[in-house]
N, C-alpha and C positions, 0 to 999 in steps of 0.2 A: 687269521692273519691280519695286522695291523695294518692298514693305509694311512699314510703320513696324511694328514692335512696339509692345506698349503700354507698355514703357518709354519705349521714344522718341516715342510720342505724350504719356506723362504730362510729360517731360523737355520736350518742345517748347511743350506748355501751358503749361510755369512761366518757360520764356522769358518768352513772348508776355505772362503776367503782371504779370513783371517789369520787361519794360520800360513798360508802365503806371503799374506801383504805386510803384516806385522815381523816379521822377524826381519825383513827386507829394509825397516826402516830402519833399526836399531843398528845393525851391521854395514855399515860402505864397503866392506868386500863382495854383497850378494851382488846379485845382477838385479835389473829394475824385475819385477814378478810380470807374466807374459800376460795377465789379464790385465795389466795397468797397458793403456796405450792411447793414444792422443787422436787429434782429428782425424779423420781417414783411415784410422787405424793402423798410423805411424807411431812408429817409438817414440816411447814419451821416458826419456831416459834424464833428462835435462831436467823436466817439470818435476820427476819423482825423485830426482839428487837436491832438488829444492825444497822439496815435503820435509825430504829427510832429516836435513841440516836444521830447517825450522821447528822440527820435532826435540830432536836430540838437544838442542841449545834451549827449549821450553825445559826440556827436564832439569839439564845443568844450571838452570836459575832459578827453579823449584830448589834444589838442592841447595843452592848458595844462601838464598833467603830462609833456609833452615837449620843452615850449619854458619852464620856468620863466625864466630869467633875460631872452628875450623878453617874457615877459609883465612881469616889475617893470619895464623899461627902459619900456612902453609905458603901464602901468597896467592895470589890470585890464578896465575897459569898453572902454577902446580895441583893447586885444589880442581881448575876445572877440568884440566888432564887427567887427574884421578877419580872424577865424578862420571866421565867420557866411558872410562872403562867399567863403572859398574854400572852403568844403564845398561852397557853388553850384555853383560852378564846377570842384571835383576831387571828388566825392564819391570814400567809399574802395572796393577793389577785390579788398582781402582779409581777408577775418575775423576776422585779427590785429589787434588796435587799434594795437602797438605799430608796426606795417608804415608807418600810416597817419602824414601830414605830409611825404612824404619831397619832394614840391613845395611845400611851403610857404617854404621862402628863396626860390626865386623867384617866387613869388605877392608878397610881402612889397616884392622889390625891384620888383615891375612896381605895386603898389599906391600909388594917387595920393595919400592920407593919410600915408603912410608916409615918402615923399619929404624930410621936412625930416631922416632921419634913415636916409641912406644908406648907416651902417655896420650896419642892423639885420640885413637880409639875410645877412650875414656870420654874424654872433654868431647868427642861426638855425643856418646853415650845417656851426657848431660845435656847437652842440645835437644835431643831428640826428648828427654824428658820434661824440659823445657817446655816443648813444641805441644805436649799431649798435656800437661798439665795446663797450659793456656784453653786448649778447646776442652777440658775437663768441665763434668758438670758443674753446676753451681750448687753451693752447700751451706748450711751455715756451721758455724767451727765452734767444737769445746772450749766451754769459757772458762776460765780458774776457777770462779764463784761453784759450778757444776762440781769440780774436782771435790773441792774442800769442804763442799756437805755432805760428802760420802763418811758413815764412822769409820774412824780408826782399824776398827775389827772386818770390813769389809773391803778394804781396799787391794789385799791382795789378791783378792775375788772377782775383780773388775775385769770386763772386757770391752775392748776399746775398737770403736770404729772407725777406720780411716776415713778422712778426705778424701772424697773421689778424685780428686789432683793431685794427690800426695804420692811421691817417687822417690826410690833411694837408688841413688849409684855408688858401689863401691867400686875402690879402685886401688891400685899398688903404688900409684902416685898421687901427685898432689893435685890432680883434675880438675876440683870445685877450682882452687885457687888460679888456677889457669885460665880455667874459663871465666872466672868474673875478670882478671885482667885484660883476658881480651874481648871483651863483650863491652869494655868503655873504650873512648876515644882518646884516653889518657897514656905513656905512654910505658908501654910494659918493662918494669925491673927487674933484676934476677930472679928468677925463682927457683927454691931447691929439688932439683927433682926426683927423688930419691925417697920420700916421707909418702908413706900410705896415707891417702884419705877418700871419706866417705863423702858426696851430697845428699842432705835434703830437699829436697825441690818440693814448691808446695806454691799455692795459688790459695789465698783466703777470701782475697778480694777481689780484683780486677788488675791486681800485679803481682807476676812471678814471680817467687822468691828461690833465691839456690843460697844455702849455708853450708859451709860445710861441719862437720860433726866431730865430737869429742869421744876420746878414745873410747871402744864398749857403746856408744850410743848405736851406730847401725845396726848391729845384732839385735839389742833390745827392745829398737823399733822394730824390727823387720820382723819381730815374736809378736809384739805387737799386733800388728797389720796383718799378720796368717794367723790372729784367733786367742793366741795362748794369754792366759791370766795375768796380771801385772807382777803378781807374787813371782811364779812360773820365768817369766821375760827378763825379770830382776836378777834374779837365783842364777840363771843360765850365762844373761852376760857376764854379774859379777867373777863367775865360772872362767868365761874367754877372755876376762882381761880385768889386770891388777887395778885397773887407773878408772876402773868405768867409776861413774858418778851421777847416781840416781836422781838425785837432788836437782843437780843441773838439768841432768838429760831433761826430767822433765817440764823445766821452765824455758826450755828451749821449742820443746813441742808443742807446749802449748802458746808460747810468743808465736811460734812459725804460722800455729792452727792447721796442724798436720791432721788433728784429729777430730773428727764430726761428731760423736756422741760416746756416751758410755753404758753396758748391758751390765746387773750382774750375772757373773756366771753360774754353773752349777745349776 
């Protein structure tokens, strides 16, 4: 039979704590939890509606400084009302603040308020890759010179390593373009909303880049970056779409410096 040490009894207490104490902050419907209590062993109902509130509003500005160009598109009360209810619902899981949002495009596309504006979820979607390709490791990026010593007879053999900062969003709207208009402080014009497009998001240097892509490019990065051959990747988008354009695509990838190195395959 096992006997807890008293680490693992102290460690098992602060479970049993937690899950008490924790869900009590998140929700203002619970009651204060009956092991929180003040001098004397007076309700301390007052001190822990004070935790709470300063808890909850930490997260709602963890979230706001992650989702800026969310939050203008939304307005400031509406985004932090919608931010309010998926803490409920997700609170966070690691220490990191920055960790924290990474369900929020989809909290955002399932949210019933939200709804009149269903490219939001998207332009989250890009924030958030944003957010990760900033703390992305550091790399150094395929240079053209790399590319074009490859022979002719070898290149559709090529395999391509991404960027460890390199992210694609696709979207059924025009998202990139959203989110670079509201990511400046200039001041936003119409935009069509209705045109599918993709981002690339990528970090070469020490600034984030978001582009958005030309028709056929996201597939044929995205073949790229899960392994497949260049010949392979080519073959397939030209496949999914009349308009892809190789040639571009990949003066595009390699301007952005989507991509770290190259293997051959086989």
């Amino acid at each position: 039979m096992h006997v807890p040490s008293k680490r693992e009894a102290e460690a098992a207490d602060g479970l049993r704590y937690s899950a008490v104490f924790v869900p009590g902050l998140l929700d203002p419907g619970r009651e204060t939890p009956g092991s929180v209590a003040g001098p004397n062993g007076k309700a301390a109902d007052k001190g822990f509606n004070v935790y709470r509130n300063n808890v909850i509003v930490s997260l709602i500005d963890a979230l706001a400084a992650a989702f800026p160009a969310t939050m203008r598109i939304t307005g400031e009360t509406f985004f932090r009302a919608m931010a309010r209810f998926h803490i409920r619902e997700t609170p966070p899981t690691s220490p990191l603040l920055f960790e924290y949002g990474r369900d929020f495009p989809d909290f955002i596309e399932r949210y019933e308020h939200a709804q009149a504006m269903p490219w939001l979820a998207d332009v989250a979607r890009i924030e958030r890759a944003w957010l990760d390709a900033y703390h992305a490791a550091d790399a150094a990026v395929l240079q053209p010179e790399e590319l074009a010593a490859v022979p002719s007879e070898r290149l559709g053999g090529l395999v391509f390593e991404p960027h460890p900062a390199t992210r694609l969003v696709r979207s059924a709207y025009p998202a990139a373009t959203i989110f670079l208009a509201n990511r400046s402080s200039d001041l936003v014009g119409r935009i069509d909303a209705t045109a599918p497009q993709s981002a690339l998001v990528t970090r070469p240097a020490l600034e984030v880049k978001v582009r958005h892509l030309p028709p056929g490019a996201d597939g044929f990065l995205g073949w790229l970056m899960a392994g497949e051959p260049l010949g392979n990747a080519a073959v397939m988008a030209g496949a999914c779409c009349a308009d892809f354009d190789l040639t571009t695509t990949i003066r595009i990838t390699l301007e952005t410096g989507a991509l770290a190195a190259i293997h051959y395959g086989g």
